[in-house]
C-alpha positions in Angstrom: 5.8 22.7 -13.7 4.9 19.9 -16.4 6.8 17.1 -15.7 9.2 16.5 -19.0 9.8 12.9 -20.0 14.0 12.1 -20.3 14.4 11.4 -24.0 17.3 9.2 -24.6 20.3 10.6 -26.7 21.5 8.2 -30.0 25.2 7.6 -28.4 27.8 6.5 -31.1 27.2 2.9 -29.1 24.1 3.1 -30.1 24.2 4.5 -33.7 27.0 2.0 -34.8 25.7 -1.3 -32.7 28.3 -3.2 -34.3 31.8 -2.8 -34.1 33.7 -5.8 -32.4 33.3 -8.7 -34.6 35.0 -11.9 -33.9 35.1 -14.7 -36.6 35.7 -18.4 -35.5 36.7 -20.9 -38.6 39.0 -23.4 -38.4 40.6 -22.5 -42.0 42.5 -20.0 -42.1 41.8 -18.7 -45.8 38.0 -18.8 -44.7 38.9 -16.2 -41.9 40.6 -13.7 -44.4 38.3 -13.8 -46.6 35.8 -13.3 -44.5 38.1 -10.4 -42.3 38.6 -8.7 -46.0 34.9 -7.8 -46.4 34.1 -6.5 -42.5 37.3 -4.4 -42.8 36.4 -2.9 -45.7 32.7 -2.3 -43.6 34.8 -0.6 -41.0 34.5 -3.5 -38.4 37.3 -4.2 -35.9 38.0 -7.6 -36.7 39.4 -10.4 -34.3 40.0 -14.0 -35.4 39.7 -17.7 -33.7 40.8 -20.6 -35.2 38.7 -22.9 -32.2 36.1 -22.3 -30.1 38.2 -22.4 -27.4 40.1 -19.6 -28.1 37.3 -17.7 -29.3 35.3 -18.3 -25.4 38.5 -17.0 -24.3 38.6 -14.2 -26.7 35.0 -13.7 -25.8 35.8 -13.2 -21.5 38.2 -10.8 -22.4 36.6 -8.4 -24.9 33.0 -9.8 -25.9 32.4 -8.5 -29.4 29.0 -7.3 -31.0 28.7 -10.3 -33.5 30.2 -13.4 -34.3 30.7 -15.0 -37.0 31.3 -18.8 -36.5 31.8 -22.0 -38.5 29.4 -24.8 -37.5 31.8 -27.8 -38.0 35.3 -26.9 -36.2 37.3 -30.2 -34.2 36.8 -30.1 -31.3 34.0 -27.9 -29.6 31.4 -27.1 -32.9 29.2 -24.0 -33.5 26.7 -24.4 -31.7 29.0 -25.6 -28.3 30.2 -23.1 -28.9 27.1 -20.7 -29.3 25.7 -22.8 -26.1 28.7 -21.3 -24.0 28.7 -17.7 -25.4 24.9 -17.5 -24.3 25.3 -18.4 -20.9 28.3 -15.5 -20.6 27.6 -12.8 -18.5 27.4 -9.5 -20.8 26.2 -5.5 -20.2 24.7 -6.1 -23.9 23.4 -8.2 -25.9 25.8 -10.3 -28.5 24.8 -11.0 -32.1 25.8 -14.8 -33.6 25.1 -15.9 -37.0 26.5 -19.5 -37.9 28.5 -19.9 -40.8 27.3 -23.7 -42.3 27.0 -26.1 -45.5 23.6 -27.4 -43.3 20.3 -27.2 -44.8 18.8 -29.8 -43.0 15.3 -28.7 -41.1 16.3 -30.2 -38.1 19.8 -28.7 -37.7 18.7 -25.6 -38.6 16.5 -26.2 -35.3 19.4 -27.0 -33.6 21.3 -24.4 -34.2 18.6 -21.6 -33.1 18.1 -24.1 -30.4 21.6 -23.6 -29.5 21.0 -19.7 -29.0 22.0 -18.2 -32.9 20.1 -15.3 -34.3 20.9 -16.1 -37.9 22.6 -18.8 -40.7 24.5 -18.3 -43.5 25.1 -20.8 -46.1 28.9 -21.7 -47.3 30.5 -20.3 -49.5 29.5 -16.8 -48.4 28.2 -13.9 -50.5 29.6 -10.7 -49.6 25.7 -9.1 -50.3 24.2 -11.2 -48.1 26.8 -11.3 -45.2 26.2 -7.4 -45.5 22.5 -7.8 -45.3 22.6 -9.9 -42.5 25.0 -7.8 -40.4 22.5 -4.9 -40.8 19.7 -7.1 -39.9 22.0 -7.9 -37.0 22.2 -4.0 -36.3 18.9 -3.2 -36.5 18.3 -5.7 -33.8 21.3 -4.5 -31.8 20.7 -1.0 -32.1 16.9 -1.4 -31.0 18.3 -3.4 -27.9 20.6 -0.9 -27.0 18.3 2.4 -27.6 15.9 0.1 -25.2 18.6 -0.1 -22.5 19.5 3.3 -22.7 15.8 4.1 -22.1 15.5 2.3 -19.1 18.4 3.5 -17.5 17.5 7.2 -18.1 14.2 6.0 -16.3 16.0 4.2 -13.6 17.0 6.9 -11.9 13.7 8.6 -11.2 12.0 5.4 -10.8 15.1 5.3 -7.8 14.0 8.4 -6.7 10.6 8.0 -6.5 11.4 4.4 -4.8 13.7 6.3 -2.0 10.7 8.8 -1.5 8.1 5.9 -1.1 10.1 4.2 1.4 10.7 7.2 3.1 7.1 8.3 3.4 5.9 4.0 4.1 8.3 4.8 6.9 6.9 7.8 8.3 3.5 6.6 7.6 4.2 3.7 10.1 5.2 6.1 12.8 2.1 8.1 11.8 0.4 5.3 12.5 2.1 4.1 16.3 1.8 8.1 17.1 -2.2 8.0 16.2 -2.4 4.8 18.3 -0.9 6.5 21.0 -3.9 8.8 21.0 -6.2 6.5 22.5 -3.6 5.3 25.4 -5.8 3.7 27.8 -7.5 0.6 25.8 -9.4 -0.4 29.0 -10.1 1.4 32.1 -11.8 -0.4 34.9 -14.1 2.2 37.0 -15.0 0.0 39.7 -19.0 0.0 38.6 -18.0 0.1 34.6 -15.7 -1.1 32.7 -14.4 1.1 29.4 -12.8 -0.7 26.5 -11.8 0.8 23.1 -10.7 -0.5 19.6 -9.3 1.7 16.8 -8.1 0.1 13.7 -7.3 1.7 10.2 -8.0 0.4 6.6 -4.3 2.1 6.0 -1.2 3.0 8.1 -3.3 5.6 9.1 -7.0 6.4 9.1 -9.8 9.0 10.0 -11.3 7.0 12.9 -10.9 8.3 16.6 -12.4 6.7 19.8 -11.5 8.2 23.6 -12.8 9.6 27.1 -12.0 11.7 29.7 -12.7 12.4 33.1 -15.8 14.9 33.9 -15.4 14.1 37.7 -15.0 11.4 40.2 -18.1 9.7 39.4 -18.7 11.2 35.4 -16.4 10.5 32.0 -17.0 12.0 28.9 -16.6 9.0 25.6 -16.4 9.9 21.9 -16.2 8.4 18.7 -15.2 9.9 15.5 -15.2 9.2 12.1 -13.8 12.0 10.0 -14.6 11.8 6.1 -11.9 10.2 3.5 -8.7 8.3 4.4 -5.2 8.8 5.3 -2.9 11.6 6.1 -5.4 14.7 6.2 -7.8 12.8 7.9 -5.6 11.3 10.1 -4.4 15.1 11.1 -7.7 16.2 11.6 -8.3 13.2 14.1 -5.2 14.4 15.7 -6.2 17.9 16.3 -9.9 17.0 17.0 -7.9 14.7 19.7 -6.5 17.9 21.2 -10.5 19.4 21.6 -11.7 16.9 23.8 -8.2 16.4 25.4 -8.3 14.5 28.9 -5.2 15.4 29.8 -5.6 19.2 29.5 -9.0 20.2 30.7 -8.9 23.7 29.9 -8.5 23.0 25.8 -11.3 20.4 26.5 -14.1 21.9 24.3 -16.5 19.6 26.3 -16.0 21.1 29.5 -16.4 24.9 31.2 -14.1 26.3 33.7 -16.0 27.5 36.8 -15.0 31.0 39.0 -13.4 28.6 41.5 -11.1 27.1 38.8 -12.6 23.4 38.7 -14.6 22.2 35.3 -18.4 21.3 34.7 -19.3 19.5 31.6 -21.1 21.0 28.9 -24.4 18.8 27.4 -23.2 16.9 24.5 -25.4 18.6 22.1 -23.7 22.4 23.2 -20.3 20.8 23.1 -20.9 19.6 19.5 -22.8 22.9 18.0 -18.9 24.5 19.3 -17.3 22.2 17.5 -19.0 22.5 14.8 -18.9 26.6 14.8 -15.0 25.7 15.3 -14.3 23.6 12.4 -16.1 25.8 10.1 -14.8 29.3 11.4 -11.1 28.5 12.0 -10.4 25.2 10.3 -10.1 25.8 6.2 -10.3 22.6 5.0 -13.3 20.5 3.0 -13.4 17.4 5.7 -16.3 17.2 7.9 -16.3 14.1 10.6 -19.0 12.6 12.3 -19.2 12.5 16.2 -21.2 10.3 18.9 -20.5 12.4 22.1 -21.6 10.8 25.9 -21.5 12.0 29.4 -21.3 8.7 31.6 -22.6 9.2 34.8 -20.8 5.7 36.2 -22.9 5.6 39.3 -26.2 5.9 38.5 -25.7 4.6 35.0 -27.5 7.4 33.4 -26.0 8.2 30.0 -26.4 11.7 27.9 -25.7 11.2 24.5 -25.6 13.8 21.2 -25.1 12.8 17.8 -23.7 14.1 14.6 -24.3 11.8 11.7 -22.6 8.8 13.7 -24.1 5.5 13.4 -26.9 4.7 16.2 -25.3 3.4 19.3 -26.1 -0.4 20.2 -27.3 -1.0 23.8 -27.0 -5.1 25.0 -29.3 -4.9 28.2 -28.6 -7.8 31.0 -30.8 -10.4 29.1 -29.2 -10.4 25.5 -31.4 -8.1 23.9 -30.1 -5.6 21.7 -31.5 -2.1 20.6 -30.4 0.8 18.6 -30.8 4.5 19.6 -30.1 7.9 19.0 -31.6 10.7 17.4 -29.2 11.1 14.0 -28.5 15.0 13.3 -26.0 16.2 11.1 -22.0 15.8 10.6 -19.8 18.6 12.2 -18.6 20.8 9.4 -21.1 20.9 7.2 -23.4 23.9 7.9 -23.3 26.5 9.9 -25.3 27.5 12.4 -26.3 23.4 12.8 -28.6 22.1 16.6 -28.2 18.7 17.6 -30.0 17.1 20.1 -29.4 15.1 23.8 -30.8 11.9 24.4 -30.5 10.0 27.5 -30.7 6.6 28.7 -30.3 4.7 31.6 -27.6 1.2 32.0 -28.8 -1.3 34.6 -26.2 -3.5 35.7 -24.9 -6.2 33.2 -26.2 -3.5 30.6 -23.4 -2.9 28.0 -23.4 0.2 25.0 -21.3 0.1 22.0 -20.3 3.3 20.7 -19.0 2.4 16.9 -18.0 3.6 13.5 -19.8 2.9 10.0 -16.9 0.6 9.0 -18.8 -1.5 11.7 -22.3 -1.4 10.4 -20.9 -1.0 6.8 -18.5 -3.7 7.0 -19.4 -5.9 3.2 -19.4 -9.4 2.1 -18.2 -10.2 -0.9 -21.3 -9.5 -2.8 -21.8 -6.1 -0.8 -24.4 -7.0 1.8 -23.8 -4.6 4.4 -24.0 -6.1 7.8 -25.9 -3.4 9.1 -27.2 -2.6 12.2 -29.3 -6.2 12.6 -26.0 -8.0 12.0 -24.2 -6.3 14.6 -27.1 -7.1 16.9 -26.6 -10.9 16.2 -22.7 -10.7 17.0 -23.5 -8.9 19.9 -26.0 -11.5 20.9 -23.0 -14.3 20.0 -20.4 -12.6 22.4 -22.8 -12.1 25.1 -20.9 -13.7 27.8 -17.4 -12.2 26.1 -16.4 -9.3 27.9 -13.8 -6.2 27.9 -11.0 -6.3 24.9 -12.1 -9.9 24.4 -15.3 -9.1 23.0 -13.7 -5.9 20.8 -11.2 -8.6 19.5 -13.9 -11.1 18.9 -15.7 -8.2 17.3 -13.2 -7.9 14.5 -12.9 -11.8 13.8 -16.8 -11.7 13.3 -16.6 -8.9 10.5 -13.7 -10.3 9.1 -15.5 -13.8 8.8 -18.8 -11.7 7.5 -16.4 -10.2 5.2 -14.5 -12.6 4.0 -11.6 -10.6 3.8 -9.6 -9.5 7.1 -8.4 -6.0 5.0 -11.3 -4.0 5.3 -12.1 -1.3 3.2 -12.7 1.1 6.3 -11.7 2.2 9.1 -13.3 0.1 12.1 -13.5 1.9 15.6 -15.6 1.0 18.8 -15.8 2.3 22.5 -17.8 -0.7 24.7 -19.1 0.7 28.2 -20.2 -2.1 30.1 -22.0 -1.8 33.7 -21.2 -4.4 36.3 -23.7 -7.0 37.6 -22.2 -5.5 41.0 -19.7 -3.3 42.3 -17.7 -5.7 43.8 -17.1 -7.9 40.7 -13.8 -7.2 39.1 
């Protein structure tokens, strides 16, 4: 349904914008005179023969305009103007000064002092008219303008109460997708597994985690599904469920034997499922890509498939750096879609770093991308920096290479890193 704009309703208030009007003279016949014409306008006239009374007059029943004499004994026109702009009022309150004064400069004073108009002693009936619709005009405009923006108030409340509502959800959204990855480091007594997920948002499509193949064998994935926020965060959610550690038998990456234990599928059968999944029972346009691995932690021999995800960086024991992988396609895109294992082989004090594009695509100011030879040179600077330490480091390094510690994207790593020997905690 179109969304239909409140249109604010001409009130009486707002039609007749003056009705209270107070005159402040010290001379009595000057007041009548003066009360003679506005009743015969239809004002509702109240008189002041100081400023004094008339601030009192003024806390008890503050009138549309005033009409005051600038020379009075004791407080003059413009005190008295000074106090009735500092007043607390729902509306706003016309005041024209009633003076003899032609003078530039006290002219300048007396707007200084807060009035809106002067009128020049002895005063014409015409132009006191005039004025006091000029007055109006103002008045009116002010009060059509307040009426406006309280008929929008209340939406603009609504919609406030709904954004704090959903900011609040979002940040449970957030501490629940967190929870997803609940082991941030595992220590495997010949490897060491350490994982960082961090959102551009509350909540984001990035998705790092493992799970246990066998005694000696853990399955590690990264995921990076496409856009931001809550759908994507969903689909990380439910993609969590597929490759589930905690309940094997929905694990898509492993196949129930006879005997009721599990062997793991190759990476590159586990992601053609996936894929055959998301397009045959998921309806929705995301796609994500995947880096699958099954970790052998004994041997150090390492299966890999990949699905569009960046290219893996492997640290051997020496510092170097290398890329690897075979590429393939994202999951969700076409049906029917192969990918490929690749295998390699981590010596001890080897290290790989499974990561998302908000890694490699991480921007300076300028839009550089760091790339995959940038990464390479902070993994060669945190060499010697180990576990979390190095993930945290890892994130202080893009943020200096960005400039900017609010990245664009979401920024997601898994770091596998053999021991030097078994016996080294």
């Amino acid at each position: 349904m179109a969304y239909v704009a409140p249109v604010a309703v001409e009130t009486p208030a707002i039609k007749q914008a003056i009705r209270q009007v107070l005159v402040v003279d010290d001379s009595r016949l000057q007041r009548r005179i003066l009360a003679a014409s506005l009743k015969k306008w239809g004002f509702q006239i109240t008189e002041a023969s100081s400023g004094d009374e008339a601030l009192q007059i003024c806390h008890d029943s503050p009138p549309d305009l005033v009409l005051s004499d600038w020379m009075m004994p004791g407080m003059s026109g413009p005190e008295f103007c000074r106090y009735f702009r500092d007043m607390q009022r729902d509306s706003y309150g016309y005041f024209i000064l009633l003076t003899s004064k032609s003078n530039k400069s006290e002219i300048a004073c007396g707007l200084d002092a807060g009035a809106d108009d002067f009128l020049t002693k002895p005063v014409n009936a015409g132009e006191l008219r005039a004025r006091i619709a000029a007055g109006e005009r103002i008045l009116r405009m002010e009060r059509e303008l307040t009426e406006k923006n309280r008929l929008v108030k209340s939406p603009l409340d609504t919609i406030q109460a709904l954004y704090d509502s959903l900011d609040r959800d979002l940040i449970e959204a957030k501490k629940l997708q967190q929870s997803l990855v609940s082991d941030r480091y595992r220590d495997f007594g010949t490897a060491e597994v350490s994982m960082l997920l961090r959102s551009s948002g509350h909540v984001g499509g990035d998705l790092v985690g493992m799970y246990p193949i066998s005694e000696t064998r853990i399955g590690l994935y990264g995921i990076d599904v496409s856009g931001h926020g809550i759908s994507s965060a969903l689909m990380t959610a439910r993609l969590a469920g597929y490759l589930s550690g905690a309940a094997p038998e929905q694990n898509v990456g492993l196949r129930r034997l006879p005997d009721g234990s599990y062997e793991p599928r190759p990476p590159r059968e586990t992601i053609a499922a996936l894929n055959e999944l998301f397009l045959n029972e998921i309806a929705t346009e995301l796609y994500f890509t995947l880096l699958l691995a099954d970790v052998d932690l004994e041997t150090g021999r390492v299966v890999m498939a990949q699905a569009g995800h960046p290219y893996p960086a492997v640290q051997r024991a020496d510092g170097t750096v290398e890329s690897v992988g075979s590429g393939g396609l994202p999951v969700g895109l076409i049906p029917g879609a192969t990918f490929e294992d690749f295998e390699m082989t981590l010596r001890p004090g080897d290290r790989l770093m499974i990561h998302s594009d908000g890694v490699v695509e991480c921007a300076t100011q300028d839009g550089v991308l760091l790339d995959d030879e940038g990464l390479a040179a902070i993994l060669g600077d945190l060499r010697h920096t180990r576990g979390l330490a190095c993930l945290e480091s890892l994130i202080w390094k893009l943020t200096e290479f960005a400039g900017d510690d609010h990245f664009t994207d979401d920024v997601s790593a898994i770091l596998l890193e053999m021991k030097s020997s078994p016996l080294i905690g």
